[in-house]
Structures are given as C-alpha cells and as structure tokens.
C-alpha positions in Angstrom: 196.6 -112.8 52.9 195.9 -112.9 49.3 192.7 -114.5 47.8 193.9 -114.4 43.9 190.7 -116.7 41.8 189.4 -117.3 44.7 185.4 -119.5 43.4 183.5 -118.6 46.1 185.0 -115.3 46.7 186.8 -113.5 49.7 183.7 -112.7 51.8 183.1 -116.7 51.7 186.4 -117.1 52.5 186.1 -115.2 55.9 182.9 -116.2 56.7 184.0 -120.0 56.2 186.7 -119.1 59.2 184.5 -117.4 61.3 181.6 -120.3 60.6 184.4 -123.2 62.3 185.4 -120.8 65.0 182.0 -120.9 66.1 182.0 -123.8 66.0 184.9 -124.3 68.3 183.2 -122.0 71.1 180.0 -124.3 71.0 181.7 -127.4 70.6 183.8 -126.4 73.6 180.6 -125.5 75.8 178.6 -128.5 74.9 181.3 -130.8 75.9 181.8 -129.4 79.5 180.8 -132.9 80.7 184.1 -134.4 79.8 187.8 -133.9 78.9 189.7 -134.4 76.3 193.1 -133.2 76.6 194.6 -130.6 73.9 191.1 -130.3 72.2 189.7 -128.5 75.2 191.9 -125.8 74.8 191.8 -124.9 71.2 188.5 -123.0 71.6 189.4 -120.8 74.2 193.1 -120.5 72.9 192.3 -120.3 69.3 188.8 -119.9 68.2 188.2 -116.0 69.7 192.0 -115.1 68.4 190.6 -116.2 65.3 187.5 -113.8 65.4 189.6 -111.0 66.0 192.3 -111.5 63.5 189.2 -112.1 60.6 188.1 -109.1 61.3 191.3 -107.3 61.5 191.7 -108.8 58.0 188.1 -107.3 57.1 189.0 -103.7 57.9 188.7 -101.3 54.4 191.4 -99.0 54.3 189.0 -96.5 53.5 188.2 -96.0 56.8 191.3 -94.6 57.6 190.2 -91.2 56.4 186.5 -92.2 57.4 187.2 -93.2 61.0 184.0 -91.7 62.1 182.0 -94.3 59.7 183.9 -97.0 61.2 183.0 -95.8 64.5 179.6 -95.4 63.8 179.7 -99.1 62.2 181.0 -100.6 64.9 178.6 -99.4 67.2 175.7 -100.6 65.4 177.4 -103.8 64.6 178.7 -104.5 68.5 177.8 -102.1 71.0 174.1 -101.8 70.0 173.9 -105.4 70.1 175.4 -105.6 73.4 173.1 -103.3 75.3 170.3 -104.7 73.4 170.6 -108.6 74.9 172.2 -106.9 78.1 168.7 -105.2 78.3 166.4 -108.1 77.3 168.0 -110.9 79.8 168.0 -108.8 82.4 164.1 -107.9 81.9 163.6 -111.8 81.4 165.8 -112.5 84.6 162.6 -113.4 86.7 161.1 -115.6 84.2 164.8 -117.4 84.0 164.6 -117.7 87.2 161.1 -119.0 88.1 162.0 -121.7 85.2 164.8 -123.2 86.9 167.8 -121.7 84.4 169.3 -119.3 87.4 170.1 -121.6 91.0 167.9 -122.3 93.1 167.5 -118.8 95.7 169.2 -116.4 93.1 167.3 -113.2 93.9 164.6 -112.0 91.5 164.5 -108.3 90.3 162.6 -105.4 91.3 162.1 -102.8 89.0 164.6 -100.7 90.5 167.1 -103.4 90.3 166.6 -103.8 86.7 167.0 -99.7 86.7 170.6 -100.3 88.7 171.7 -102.6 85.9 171.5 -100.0 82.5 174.5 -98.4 83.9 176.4 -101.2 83.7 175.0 -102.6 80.3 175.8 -99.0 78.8 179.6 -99.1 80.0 179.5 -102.9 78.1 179.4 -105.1 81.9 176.6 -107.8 81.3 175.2 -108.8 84.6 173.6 -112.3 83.7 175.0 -115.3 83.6 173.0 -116.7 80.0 174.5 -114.0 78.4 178.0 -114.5 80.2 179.9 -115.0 76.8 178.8 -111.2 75.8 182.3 -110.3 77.5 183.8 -110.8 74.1 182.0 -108.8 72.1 183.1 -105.8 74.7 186.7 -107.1 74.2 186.1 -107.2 70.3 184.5 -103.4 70.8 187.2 -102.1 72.6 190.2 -103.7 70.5 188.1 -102.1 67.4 188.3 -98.4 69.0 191.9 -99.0 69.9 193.0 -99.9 66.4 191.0 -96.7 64.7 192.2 -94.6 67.2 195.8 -95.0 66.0 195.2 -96.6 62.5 197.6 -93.6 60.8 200.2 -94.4 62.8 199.5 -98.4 63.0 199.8 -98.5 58.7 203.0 -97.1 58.7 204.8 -99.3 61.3 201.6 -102.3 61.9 204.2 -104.9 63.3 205.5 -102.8 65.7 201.9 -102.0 66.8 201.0 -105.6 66.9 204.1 -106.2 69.5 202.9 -102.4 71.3 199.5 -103.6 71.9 201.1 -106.7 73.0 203.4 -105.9 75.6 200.7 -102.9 77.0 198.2 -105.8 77.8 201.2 -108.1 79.3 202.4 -104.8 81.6 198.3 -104.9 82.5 198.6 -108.3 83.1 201.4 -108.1 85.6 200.3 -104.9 87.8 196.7 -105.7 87.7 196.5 -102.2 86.6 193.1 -101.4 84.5 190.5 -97.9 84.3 187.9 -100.1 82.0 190.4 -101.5 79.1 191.5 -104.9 80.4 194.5 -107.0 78.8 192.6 -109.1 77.1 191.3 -105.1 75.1 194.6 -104.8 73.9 195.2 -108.2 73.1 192.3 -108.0 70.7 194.0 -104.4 69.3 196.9 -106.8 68.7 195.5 -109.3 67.1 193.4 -106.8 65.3 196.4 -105.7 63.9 198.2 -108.7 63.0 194.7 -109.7 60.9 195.0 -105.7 59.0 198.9 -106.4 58.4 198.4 -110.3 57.5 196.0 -109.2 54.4 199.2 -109.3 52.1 200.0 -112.9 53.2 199.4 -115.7 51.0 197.2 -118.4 52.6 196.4 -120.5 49.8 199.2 -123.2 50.9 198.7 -127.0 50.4 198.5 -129.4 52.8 201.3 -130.3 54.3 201.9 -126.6 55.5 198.8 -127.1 57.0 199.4 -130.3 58.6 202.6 -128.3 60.0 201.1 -125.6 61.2 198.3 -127.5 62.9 201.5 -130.1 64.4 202.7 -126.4 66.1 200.0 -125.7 67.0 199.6 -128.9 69.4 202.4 -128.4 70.5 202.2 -125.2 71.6 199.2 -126.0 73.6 200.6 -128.5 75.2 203.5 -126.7 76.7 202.1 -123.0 76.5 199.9 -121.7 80.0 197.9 -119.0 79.3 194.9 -118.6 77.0 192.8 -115.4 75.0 191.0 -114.9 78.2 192.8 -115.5 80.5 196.8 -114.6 79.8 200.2 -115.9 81.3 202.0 -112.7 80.5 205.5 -114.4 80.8 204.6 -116.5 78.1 203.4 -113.9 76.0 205.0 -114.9 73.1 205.5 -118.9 72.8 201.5 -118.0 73.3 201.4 -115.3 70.2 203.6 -118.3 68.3 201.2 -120.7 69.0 197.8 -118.8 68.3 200.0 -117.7 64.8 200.1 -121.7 63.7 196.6 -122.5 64.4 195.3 -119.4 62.7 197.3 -120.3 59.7 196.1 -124.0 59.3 192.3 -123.4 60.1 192.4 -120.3 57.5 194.2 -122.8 54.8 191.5 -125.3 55.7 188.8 -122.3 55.2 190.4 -120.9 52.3 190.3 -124.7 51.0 186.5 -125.2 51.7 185.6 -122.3 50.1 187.6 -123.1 46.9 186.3 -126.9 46.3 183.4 -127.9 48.6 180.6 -125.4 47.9 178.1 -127.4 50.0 180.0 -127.0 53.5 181.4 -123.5 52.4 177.7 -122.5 52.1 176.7 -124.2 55.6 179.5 -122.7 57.8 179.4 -119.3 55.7 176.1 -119.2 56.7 176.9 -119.6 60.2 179.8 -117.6 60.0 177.4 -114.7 59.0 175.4 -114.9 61.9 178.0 -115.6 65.1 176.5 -112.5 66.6 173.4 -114.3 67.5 174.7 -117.7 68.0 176.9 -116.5 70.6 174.1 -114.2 72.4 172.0 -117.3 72.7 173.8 -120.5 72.2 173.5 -120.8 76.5 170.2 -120.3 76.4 169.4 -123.0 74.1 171.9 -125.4 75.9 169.6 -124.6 79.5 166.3 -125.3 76.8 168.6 -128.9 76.3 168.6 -129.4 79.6 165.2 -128.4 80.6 163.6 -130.8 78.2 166.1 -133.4 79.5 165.2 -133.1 83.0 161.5 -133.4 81.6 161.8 -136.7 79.6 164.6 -138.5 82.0 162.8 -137.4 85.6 165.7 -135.7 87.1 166.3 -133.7 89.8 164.5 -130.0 88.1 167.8 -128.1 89.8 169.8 -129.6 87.2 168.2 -127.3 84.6 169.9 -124.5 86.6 173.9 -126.5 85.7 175.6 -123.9 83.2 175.5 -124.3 80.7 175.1 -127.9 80.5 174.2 -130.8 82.7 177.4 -132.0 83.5 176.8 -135.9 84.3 175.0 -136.9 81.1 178.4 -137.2 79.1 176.5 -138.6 75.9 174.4 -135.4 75.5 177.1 -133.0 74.2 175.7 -133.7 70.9 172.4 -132.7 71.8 173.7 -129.6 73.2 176.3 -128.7 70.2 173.4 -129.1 67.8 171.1 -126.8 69.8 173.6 -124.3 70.5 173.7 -123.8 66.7 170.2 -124.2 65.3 168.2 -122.7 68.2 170.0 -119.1 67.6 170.4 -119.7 63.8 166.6 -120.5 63.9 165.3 -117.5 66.2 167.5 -115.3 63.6 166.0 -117.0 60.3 162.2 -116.4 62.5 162.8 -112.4 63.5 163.7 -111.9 59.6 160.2 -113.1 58.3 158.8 -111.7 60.7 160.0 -108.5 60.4 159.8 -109.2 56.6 156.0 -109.9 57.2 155.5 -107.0 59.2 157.4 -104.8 56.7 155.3 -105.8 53.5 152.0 -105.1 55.9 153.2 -101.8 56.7 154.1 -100.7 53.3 150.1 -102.2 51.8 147.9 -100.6 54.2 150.4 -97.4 54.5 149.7 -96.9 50.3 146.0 -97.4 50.9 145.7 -94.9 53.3 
C-alpha cells in the first residue's frame, strides 16, 4: 500500500480501518436478535481478517534485526493485556454471577478455583464467558510470533509464505491435528503476511474499484462456507479471494475518510486506537444494556444472563451497538485521568518530601 500526500497521515489511515472493523464486531454482536442475510457475515468473515492484515501492514522493518524488541512489544501490547482481563473477570466471576450476567446455577469460585484458572490465563485460554471474544487477541499473539520467527526468510519470498501459512492451517484443519497453535494461528501469520507484503500496494483507488471490490466481496459471501473463525479448509482459497476484495474496498473507503472528511476520520481513529479495550469490554457493557432493560421493562431478571444480548427485543440493537462502544471507550478515557490525577499527586507530595 502506498500512502503518497496522504492529509491526515498514514497512522490515521490505519486507525480509520481498524476504527470500522470495530465497528463491524460490535455491530455484529448487538444485532444477535435478528438476521439479515450477507451483512451477518461480514464481521466474522471480514472485520478480524482486517485487524490482522493492518497490522501486518504496521510492522517496521526494523524489527527484523530487532526481533527481540518486537517480541517484547507484543507482549506488552497483547499478551499482558490478555492475562490482565483474564485475571480480573475471573476475580469478579462471583459478583457476575450474583448479578445475574452468568445463568442462573453457574458455580461460583472458591479461591482455589480462581488459583486453577492462572494456568490457563498464562498459556492465553480465557475461562469466562464476558471476556469470550479475548480468543482473538491469542490468535493475533500467536500469528505475531509466527511471522518474527521466520521474518528473514518471509521478506525474501512473503507470497509464498502467505500461501505456507495458508495451507499449514488448512492441513490443521483437516486432521484436527493441534499442540496449542490452532488453524485459525496460522491463518493470522497469513494474513499477517499478506498485510507486511501489501505495504507496496496502491490503495488510493476511486470509487468504482471500490464499488467492485465491495460487489466481490458479496459475492463471495454468498457462495463461500467457511469464515476467520471458523474455516472450510476446501474452500481455502475462493475464502482468501473473498476476504482479499472486502479488505481492499473498506481500506479505499478508510484511506478515503482519512483524506477528505476530518471529522469522522478523527471519530473512528479514535476508536480505532483503542479496539483493545473495546473488545475486552464491549460484552460487558451489552449485559449492563440488558440489566437496565430488565430493570425499566419488568422482565424476567434471567434475561440479563442472554449473551450477549437479550435476544427478543429486536429494536434494542441500537442501544446495545452504542454501549458496546462508549462504555469501553469511556472506562479507557476514566482510567487515563485517573491515573493522570494520581500521577501529578505522586510527583507534588514526592518533591515536598
């Protein structure tokens, strides 16, 4: 990709992408309550591609001879993260519970339960179900590792690496075969890849490429099984095809945004900066939507416990799309002050002493 004059810059750029991905993955939670074909599948077939090829695309070749310092990066930036939320839910698993977000009779924990859980937090396995959409951050983390580990080798021949990676997850796929890596860990290599080889591609097209691309795209979903998560390894690559046109019109639509319309590129930059946290806790602020729901409309209180949304009030998915957004983006913007706050305190009374 090539950003050449680009107003708002390249990080924008990115960060516009990543800010409508999100927004796919919480559209496509909040509207659980109905169906509408071919949009219900471009989240889960498009969106988390997406993630992975941006930040294939991100990757600084300095860290080829650096690989260390990417390491290290990538642990602070994922793996940290991951254990961190794995942790805190599964400390806040009994007050979950006794609120109505877990069904009714799941069991609480004992200390020693909670013990019997850091194992599998530390080897990236998150145990609770509000923080069920953490298994693609441990996808993401893997693919990363993956990628490093043969980044010599990947710049000289990166196409061929992109088909490797490929066809090792679709022979995973088939045999069933897996020590921790999964399919879906090479998938994200792949598509790693294909982002790191695709930053010499021009994206600034017009729009009737984009139209194009977005008509393939359709398509594609229409006829194509198989999905990020969950793969049809037989129809690897109509699948690849397909994930290839949708990338291409949503990053002409970013790239697009971020050139003309400094308003929304600001908006979903600024969410596109922050989908750690939105996708951490966008199904807890959904069950919040529902809890105050069942409060105000009388209903049943085990419907707080439907995840992640109430599934027969079809009107509330906007309720539950706005919420999934703000409610993370607003617990981020509170932690910062805070810690701000707590900063500036530290530093007063720590000169005065």
């Amino acid at each position: 990709m090539s950003h050449p004059n680009l107003p708002n810059g390249y990080n924008s750029h990115i960060a516009v992408l990543k800010g409508i991905a999100m927004l796919g993955i919480i559209w496509e939670h909040a509207t659980l309550s109905f169906s509408i074909p071919v949009i219900d599948r471009i989240p889960t077939m498009l969106m988390l591609p997406l993630f992975v090829i941006a930040s294939g695309y991100c990757f600084k070749d300095v860290y080829v001879t650096h690989r260390q310092e990417y390491v290290k990066k990538r642990i602070k930036s994922l793996y940290w993260p991951f254990v961190k939320w794995g942790a805190v839910f599964v400390l806040l698993h009994n007050v979950f519970c006794r609120i109505g977000f877990y069904p009714a009779g799941t069991p609480l924990y004992s200390w020693h339960d909670m013990a019997a859980r850091v194992p599998h937090i530390l080897v990236m396995h998150s145990p609770e179900t509000l923080v069920g959409a953490n298994w693609f951050i441990t996808e993401l983390f893997f693919g990363c590792m993956l990628f490093i580990a043969f980044v010599p080798l990947i710049r000289r021949w990166p196409l061929a690496w992109v088909a490797g990676f490929a066809l090792v997850a679709a022979a995973l796929n088939v045999t069933g075969f897996h020590i921790r890596l999964r399919d879906v860990s090479f998938m994200c290599a792949s598509y790693y890849t294909l982002g790191y080889l695709m930053r010499r591609v021009n994206i600034a097209h017009g729009w009737p490429v984009i139209a194009l691309m977005a008509a393939l795209f359709v398509l594609g979903s229409l006829t194509v099984p198989g999905n990020f998560s969950k793969m049809n390894a037989m129809w690897l690559i109509p699948n690849y095809a397909t994930v290839i046109a949708g990338s291409w019109a949503v990053a002409g639509i970013a790239w697009h945004i971020a050139a003309s319309d400094r308003w929304m590129a600001r908006c979903l930059a600024y969410i596109g900066n922050r989908t750690l946290i939105i996708l951490v806790l966008h199904f807890t602020a959904m069950h919040l939507v529902s809890w105050a729901l069942v409060a105000t409309m009388h209903l049943p209180h085990d419907y707080v416990a439907q995840h992640p949304v109430i599934t027969s009030l079809v009107w509330s998915w906007p309720i539950y799309f706005a919420a999934g957004v703000a409610v993370p983006l607003a617990f981020d913007w509170m932690t910062a002050k805070v810690g701000e706050y707590l900063k500036a305190w530290w530093n007063k009374h720590r000169h005065k002493a």
